[in-house]
N, C-alpha and C positions, 0 to 999 in steps of 0.2 A: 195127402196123408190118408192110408184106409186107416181102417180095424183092425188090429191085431187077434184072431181068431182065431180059436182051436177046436170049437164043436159048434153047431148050429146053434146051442141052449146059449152058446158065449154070446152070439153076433146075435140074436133077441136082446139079451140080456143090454148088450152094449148100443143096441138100434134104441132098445127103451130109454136107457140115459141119455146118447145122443138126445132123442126127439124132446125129454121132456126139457133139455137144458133149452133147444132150439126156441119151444114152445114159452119159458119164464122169458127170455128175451123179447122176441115177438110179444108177449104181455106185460112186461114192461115199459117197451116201446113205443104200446098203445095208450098206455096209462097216461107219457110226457104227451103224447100226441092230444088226449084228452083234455090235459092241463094246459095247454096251449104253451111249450115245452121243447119244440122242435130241433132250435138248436142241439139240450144236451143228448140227441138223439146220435151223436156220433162216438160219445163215451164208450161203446160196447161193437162197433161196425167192424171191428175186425176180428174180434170174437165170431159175432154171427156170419160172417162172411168165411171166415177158414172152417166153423160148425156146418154149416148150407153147403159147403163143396164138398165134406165129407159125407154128408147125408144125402146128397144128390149121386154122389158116386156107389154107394152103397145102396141106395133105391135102384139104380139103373144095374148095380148086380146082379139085387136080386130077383127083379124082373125079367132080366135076361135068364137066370136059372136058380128055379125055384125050389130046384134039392138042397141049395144054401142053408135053407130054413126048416127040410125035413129033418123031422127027430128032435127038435127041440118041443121042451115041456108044453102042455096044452093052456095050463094057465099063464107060463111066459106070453102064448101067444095072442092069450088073449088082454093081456095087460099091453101088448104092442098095439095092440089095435085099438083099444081105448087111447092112450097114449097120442095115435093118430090120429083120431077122430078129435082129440081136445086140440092137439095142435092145427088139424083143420080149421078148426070153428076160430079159432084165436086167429088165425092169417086169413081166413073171409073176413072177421072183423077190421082185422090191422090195415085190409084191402081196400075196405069201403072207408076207411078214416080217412087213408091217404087219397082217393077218388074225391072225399068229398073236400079237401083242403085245394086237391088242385083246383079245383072246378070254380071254389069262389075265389081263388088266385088269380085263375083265370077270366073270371067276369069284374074283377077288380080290376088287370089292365086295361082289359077291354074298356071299361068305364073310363077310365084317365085315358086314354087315347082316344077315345069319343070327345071327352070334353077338352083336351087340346086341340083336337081339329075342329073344334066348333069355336075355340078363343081365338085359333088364328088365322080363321076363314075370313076371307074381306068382307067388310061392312061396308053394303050398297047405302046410303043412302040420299038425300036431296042437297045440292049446295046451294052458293047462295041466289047463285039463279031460277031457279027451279028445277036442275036437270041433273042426271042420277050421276051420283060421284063413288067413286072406288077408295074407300077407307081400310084403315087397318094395313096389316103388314102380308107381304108374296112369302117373306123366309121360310125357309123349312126350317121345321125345328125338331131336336132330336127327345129321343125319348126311351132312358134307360131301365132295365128292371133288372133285380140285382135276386136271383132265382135261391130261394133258403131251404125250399123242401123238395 
């Protein structure tokens, strides 16, 4: 789905709502992300996902030509560009949230698979004769993670 557009002043007008809707999401998002909340983080994923393709579509427009946007009003333009810059700063933030959740995700498996190969590593040690015996269990053991963010 684009824009429906009939003057450059339109497609500012409607790039500004687009981004600011895109931007309360992504700040919402971050809010549950905050609140340690992840699950209800899919309440709004299809919203933001059909909003992101239309605004992805309409960036790569008007990139490719930038007469789209000549002639629209000077302060529109400049309310687009605030508008972007907020929405920036809120997806660097929402960016570093999600970095920072994988990261200890991921030093959390790593930890529980360290310490399962350390439970199920055979235990050398003396039997009753004095001479080194092989304890503990050879099985391989499995080891699931059940991935939420």
């Amino acid at each position: 789905m684009a824009l429906a557009v009939d003057s450059p002043t339109d497609r500012v007008e409607q790039l500004i709502i687009l981004t600011e809707k895109l931007t309360d999401i992504i700040l919402m998002e971050t809010g549950l992300l905050k609140e340690r909340r992840p699950s209800d983080l899919g309440a709004v994923l299809d919203e933001k996902t059909r909003l992101s393709k239309v605004y992805a579509r309409e960036m790569a427009l008007v990139n490719k030509d930038r007469s789209l946007l000549e002639g629209a009003k000077k302060d529109l333009m400049q309310l687009l560009k605030k508008a972007t810059a907020k929405f920036r700063d809120a997806l660097g933030e929402y960016q570093r949230l999600l970095t920072s959740a994988r990261q200890v995700t991921e030093d959390m498996v790593k930890s529980i698979a360290s310490e399962v190969a350390t439970k199920r590593k055979p235990v050398i040690a003396y039997g009753n004769n004095a001479a080194l015996k092989q304890g503990g269990s050879d099985r391989p053991t499995a080891l699931t993670y059940n991935e939420v963010i």
